[in-house]
N, C-alpha and C positions, 0 to 999 in steps of 0.2 A: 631535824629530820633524820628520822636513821635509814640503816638500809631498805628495810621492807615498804614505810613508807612513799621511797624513791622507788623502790618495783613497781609498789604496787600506783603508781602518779605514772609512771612508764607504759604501765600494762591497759590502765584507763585509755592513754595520749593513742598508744597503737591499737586497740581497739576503734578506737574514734576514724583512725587513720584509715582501717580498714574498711571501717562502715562507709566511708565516704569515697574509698577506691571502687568497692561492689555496688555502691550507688552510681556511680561515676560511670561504670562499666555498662551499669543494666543502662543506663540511658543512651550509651552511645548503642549496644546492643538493640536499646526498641529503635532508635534513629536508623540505625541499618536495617532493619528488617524490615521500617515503612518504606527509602529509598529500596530496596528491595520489590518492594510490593509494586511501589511506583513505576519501577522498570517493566518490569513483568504484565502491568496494565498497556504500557508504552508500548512493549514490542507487539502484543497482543493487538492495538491499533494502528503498526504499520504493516503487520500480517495483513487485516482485514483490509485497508487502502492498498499496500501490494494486490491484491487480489481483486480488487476494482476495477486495476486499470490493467490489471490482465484481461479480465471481463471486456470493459471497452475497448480495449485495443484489438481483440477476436473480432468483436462486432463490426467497432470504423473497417477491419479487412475482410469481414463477410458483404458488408453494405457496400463498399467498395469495389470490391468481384462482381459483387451483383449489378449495379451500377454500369460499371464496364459489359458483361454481357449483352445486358438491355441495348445498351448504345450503340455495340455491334450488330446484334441484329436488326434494329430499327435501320441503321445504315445498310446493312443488306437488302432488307426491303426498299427499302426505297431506291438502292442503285436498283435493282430487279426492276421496282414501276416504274423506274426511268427509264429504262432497258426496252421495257417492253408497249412503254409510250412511244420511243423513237423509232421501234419495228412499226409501230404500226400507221405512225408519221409517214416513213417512208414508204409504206405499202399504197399508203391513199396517194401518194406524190406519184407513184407507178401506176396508178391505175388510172389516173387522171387524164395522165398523158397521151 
């Protein structure tokens, strides 16, 4: 084997070498870009779930307030008919007499 030979058996080998580095690459390259994509679908779905139970969380503290109103004034009325049952309790007990 003389010199040109050995270059050119050299030039083959690191040819070889290289097609197999840019192969090597482009696949970690599409591997990254699917993890990539996959993240991005990811956050995308804890966006829309954050956003849920901000939703629900608003609502249990509107439904909640409201709830509470209700049950105040239903208690108001009712000490009031109490109120104004025992006024009139004791009117009849005064006139009776």
């Amino acid at each position: 084997m003389d010199n040109v030979e050995i270059k050119e058996l050299l030039e083959a080998k690191l040819s070889g070498f290289k097609a197999e580095i840019r192969a090597g690459n482009d696949m970690q390259t599409y591997k990254l870009d699917r993890l990539i994509e996959y993240q991005e679908k990811q956050n995308k779905r804890v966006s829309k779930l954050e956003d849920k139970v901000h939703k629900n969380t608003n609502w249990r503290i509107k439904i909640t307030t409201a709830g509470t109103v209700i049950i105040g004034i239903i208690s108001f009325v009712l000490v009031k008919f109490g109120s104004i049952l025992n006024t009139i309790k004791e009117m009849l007990k005064t006139d009776l007499k």
